[in-house]
VEXFI-646921 format. One record per atom (N, C-alpha, C): residue in three letters; x, y, z. Coordinates in pm, whole numbers, plus 50000, padded with zeros to 5 digits. Layout:
% VEXFI-646921
ALAXYZ...
% end
This chain:
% VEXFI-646921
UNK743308011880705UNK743267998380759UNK742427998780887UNK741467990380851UNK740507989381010UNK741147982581117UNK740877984481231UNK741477976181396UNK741727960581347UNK740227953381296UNK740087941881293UNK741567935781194UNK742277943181089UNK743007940881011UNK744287942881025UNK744357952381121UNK745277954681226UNK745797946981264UNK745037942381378UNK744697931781450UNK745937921081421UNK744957915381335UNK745557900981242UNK746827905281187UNK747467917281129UNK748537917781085UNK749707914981165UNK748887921181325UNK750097921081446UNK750197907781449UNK749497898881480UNK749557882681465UNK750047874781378UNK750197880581272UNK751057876181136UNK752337878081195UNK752697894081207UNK753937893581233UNK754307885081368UNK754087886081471UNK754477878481580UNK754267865281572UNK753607856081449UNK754157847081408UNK755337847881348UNK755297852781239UNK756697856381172UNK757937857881269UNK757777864481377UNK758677868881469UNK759517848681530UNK758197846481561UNK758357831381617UNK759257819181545UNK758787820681385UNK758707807781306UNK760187812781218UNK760357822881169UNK761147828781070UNK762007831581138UNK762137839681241UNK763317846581286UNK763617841081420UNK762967828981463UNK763567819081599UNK763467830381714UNK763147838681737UNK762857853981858UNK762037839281973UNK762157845982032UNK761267836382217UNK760177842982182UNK759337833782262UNK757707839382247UNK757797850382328UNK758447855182454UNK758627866282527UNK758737878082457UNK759697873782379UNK759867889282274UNK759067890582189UNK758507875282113UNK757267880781977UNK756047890582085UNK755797884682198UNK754557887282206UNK755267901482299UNK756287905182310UNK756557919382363UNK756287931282262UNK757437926182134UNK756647934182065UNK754977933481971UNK754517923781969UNK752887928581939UNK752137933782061UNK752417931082155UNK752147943482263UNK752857958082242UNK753357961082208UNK753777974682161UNK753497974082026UNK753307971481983UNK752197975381795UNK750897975281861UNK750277971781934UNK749077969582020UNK748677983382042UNK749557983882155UNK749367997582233UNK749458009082098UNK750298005282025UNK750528020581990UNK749548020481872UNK748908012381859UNK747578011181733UNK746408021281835UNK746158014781949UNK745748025582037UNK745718034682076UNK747028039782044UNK747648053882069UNK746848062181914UNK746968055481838UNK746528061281689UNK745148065881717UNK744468056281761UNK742688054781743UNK742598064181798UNK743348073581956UNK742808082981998UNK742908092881967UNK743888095481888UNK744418108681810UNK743188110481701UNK743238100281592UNK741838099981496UNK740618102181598UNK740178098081730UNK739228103481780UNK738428115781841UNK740208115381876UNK740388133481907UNK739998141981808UNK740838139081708UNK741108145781578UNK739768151481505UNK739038139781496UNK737748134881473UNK737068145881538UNK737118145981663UNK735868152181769UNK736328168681752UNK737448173681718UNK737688184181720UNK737258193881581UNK737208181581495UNK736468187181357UNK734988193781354UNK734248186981485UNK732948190081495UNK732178206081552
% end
């Protein structure tokens, strides 16, 4: 799954979070900030990972 698809999924869910499960926008958007970050956390490991193959 690319960033861009990512992305949009986190936004799906933190709608979902909003509309479906009545959560405060405080908390939807707490946790897609932590799916955020930790999508970030991924990219550097694959970059690392990546760079260490070379």
């Amino acid at each position: 799954m690319d960033r861009h698809t990512a992305g949009g999924r986190i936004d799906q869910f933190r709608l979902y979070l909003l509309a479906e499960r009545g959560r405060s926008p405080h908390t939807a958007e707490s946790y897609a900030s932590d799916l955020r970050q930790w999508l970030q956390f991924c990219d550097c490991l694959l970059y690392t990972s990546d760079a260490a193959d070379d």
